[in-house]
C-alpha positions as CSV (number, residue, x, y, z in Angstrom):
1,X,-45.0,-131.3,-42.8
2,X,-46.4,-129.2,-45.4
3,X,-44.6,-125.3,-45.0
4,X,-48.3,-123.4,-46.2
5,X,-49.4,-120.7,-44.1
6,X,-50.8,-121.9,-40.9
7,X,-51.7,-120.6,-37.5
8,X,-49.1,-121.8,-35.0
9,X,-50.9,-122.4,-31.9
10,X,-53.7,-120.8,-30.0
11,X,-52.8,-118.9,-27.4
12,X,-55.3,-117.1,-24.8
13,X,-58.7,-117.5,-27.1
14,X,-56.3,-116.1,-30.2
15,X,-54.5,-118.2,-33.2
16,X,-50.9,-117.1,-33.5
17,X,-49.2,-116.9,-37.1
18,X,-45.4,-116.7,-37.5
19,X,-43.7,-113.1,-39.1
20,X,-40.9,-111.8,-39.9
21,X,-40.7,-108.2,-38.3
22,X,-37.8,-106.0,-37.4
23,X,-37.1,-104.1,-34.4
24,X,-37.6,-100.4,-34.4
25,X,-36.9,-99.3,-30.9
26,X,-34.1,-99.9,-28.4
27,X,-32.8,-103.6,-27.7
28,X,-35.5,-106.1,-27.2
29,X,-35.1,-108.4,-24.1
30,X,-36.0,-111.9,-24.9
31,X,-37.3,-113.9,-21.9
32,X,-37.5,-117.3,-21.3
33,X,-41.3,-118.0,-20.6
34,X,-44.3,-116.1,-21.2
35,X,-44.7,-114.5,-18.0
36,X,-47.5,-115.8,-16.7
37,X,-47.5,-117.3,-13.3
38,X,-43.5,-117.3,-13.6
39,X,-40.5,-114.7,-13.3
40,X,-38.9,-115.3,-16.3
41,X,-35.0,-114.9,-16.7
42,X,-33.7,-112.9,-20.4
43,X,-32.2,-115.2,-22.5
44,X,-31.3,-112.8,-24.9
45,X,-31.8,-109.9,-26.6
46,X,-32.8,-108.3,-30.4
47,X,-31.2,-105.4,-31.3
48,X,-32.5,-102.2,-32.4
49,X,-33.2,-102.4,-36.2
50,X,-32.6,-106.4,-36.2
51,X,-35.1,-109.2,-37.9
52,X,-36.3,-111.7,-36.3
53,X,-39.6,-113.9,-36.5
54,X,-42.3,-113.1,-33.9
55,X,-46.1,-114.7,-33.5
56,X,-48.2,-112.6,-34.0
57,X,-52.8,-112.5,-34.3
58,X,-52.8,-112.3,-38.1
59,X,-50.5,-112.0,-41.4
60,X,-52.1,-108.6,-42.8
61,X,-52.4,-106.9,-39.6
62,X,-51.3,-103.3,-39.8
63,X,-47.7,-102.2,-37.9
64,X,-47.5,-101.5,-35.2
65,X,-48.7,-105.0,-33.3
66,X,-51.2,-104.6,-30.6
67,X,-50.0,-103.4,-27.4
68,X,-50.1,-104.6,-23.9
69,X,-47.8,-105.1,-20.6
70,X,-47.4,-108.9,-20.6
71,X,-44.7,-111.4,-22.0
72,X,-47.2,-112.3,-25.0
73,X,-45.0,-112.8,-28.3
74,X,-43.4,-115.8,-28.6
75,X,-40.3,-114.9,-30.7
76,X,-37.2,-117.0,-32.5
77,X,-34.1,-114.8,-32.9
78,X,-30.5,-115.3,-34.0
79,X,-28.3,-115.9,-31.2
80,X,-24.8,-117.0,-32.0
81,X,-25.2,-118.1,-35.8
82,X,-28.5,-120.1,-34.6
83,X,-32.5,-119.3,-34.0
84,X,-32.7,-119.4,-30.2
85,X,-36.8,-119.0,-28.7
86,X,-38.0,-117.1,-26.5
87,X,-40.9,-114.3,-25.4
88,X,-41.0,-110.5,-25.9
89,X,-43.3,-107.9,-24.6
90,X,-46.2,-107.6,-26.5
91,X,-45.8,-103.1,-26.2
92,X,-42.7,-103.7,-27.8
93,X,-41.9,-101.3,-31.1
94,X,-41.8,-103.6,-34.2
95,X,-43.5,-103.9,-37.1
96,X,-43.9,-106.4,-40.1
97,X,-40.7,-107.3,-42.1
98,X,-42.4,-105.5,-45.5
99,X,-43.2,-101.9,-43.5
100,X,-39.7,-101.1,-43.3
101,X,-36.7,-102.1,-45.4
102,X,-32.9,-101.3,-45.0
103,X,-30.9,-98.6,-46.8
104,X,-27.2,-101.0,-45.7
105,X,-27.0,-99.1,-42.8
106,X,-30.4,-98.6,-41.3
107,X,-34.2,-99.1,-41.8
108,X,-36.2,-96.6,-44.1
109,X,-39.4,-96.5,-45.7
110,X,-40.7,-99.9,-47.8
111,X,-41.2,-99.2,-52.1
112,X,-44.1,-100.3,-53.2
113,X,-44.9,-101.8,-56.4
114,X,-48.6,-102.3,-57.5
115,X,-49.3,-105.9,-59.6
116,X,-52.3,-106.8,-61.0
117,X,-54.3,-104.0,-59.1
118,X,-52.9,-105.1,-55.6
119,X,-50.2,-103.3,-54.1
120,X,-47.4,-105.0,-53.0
121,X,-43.9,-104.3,-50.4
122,X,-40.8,-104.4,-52.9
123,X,-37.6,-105.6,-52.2
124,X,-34.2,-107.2,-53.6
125,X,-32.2,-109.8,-53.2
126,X,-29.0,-109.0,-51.7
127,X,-27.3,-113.0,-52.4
128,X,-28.6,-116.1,-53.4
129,X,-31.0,-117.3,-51.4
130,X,-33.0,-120.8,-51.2
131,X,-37.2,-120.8,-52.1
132,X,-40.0,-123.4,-51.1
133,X,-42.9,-124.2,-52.9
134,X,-46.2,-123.3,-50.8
135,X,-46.0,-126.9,-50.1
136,X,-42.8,-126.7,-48.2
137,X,-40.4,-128.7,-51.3
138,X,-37.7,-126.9,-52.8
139,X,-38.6,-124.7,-55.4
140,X,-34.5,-123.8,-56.2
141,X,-33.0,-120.7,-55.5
142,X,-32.6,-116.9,-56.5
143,X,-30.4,-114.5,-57.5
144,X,-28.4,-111.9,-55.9
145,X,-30.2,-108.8,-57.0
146,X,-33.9,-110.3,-58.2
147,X,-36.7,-108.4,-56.5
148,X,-39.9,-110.0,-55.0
149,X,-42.9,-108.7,-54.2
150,X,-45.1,-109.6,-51.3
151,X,-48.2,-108.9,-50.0
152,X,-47.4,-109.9,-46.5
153,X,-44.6,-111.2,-44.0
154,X,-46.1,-114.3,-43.1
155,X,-43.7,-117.6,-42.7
156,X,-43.9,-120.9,-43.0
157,X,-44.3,-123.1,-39.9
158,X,-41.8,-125.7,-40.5
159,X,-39.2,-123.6,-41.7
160,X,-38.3,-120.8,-39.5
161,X,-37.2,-117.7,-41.3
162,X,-38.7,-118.3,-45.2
163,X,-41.0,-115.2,-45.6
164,X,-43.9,-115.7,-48.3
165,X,-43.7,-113.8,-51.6
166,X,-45.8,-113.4,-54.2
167,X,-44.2,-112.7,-57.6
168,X,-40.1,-112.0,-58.9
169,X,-37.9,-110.8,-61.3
170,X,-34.9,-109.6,-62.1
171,X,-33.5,-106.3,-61.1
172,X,-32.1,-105.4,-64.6
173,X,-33.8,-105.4,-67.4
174,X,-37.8,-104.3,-67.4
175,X,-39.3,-107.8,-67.9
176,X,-42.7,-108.8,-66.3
177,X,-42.9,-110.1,-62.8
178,X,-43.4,-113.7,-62.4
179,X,-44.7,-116.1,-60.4
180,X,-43.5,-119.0,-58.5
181,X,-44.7,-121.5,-61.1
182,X,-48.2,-122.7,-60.4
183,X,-47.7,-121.5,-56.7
184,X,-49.8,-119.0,-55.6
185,X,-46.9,-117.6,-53.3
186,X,-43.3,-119.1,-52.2
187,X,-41.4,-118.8,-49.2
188,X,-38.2,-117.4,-49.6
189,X,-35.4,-117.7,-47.1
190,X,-34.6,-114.6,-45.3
191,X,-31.1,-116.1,-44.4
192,X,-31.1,-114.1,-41.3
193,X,-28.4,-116.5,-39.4
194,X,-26.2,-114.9,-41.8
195,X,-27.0,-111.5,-41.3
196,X,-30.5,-110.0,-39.5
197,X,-29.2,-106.7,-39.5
198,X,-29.6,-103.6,-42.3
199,X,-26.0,-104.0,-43.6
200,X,-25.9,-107.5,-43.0
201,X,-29.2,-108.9,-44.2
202,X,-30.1,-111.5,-47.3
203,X,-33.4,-109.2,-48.7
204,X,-33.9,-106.0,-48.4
């Protein structure tokens, strides 16, 4: 299955695309249905300034997502070293993985870096970390300490937890930044069943 960016499913008259996002508020209950016609039991629960990867209505929406009182966001999480699924409350308080990145002990403000007139969300590499081609095929790997630069927190559909970026390079040095070959974007892997937390997490 190609990795590209693609809607995920429709859901009530809407076409759901996978994000990255992090929590900003208080834990996160994660149910086990979407709510509707069922009581649904929690099956886990996401952490106040965790990652995860929710569906959301678009890739470039602005934070925070739109808000409501039902079990709307289908969401996959880490639970016990693995991505468990599940739904979230659509009022709950998070926003796209590129609004807010991690200081090793909690979220702060994103840097932005602007590229060929476009503005982008800048972040680093923490470890090495695996990358896909837009096509879903292994691209190879970066760095510990690399930034990227993305225009969004879109991820792939086949491979849960590889955010798209848009350009690279190293963090010393002043060189240009790059991109992924003749890709337009890559998708590189958040790692977040090693770490979704601020002083824990792969990219930030």
């Amino acid at each position: 299955m190609a990795e590209k960016v693609e809607p995920l499913f429709p859901y009530q008259g809407q076409t759901l695309y996978p994000r990255a996002a992090v929590n900003l508020g208080g834990t996160i209950n994660v149910y086990s249905s979407c709510g509707h016609g069922t009581y649904p039991s929690v099956v886990g629960t996401i952490a106040t300034n965790q990652a995860f990867i929710v569906a959301g209505y678009g890739c470039t929406e602005i934070d925070p997502y739109p808000s409501g009182s039902s079990l709307s966001w289908p969401v996959w999480f880490v639970k016990n070293g693995a991505f468990a699924e599940g739904w979230i409350n659509r009022n709950t308080s998070c926003v796209g993985y590129r609004f807010r990145n991690s200081n090793g002990s909690g979220l702060v403000g994103i840097s932005t870096v602007t590229i060929n007139g476009v503005q982008h969300s800048l972040m680093a590499t923490k470890r090495s970390v695996a990358v896909l081609n837009s096509s879903g095929t292994s691209w190879g790997s970066l760095a510990a300490n690399v930034y990227i630069a993305t225009r969004d927190d879109c991820t792939g559909v086949s491979n849960t937890g590889y955010m798209r970026a848009h350009y690279y390079r190293p963090i010393q040095g002043s060189g240009a930044f790059q991109t992924f070959g003749s890709n337009t974007y890559a998708f590189v892997n958040l790692d977040l069943k090693n770490g979704s937390m601020p002083n824990n997490r792969a990219v930030w």
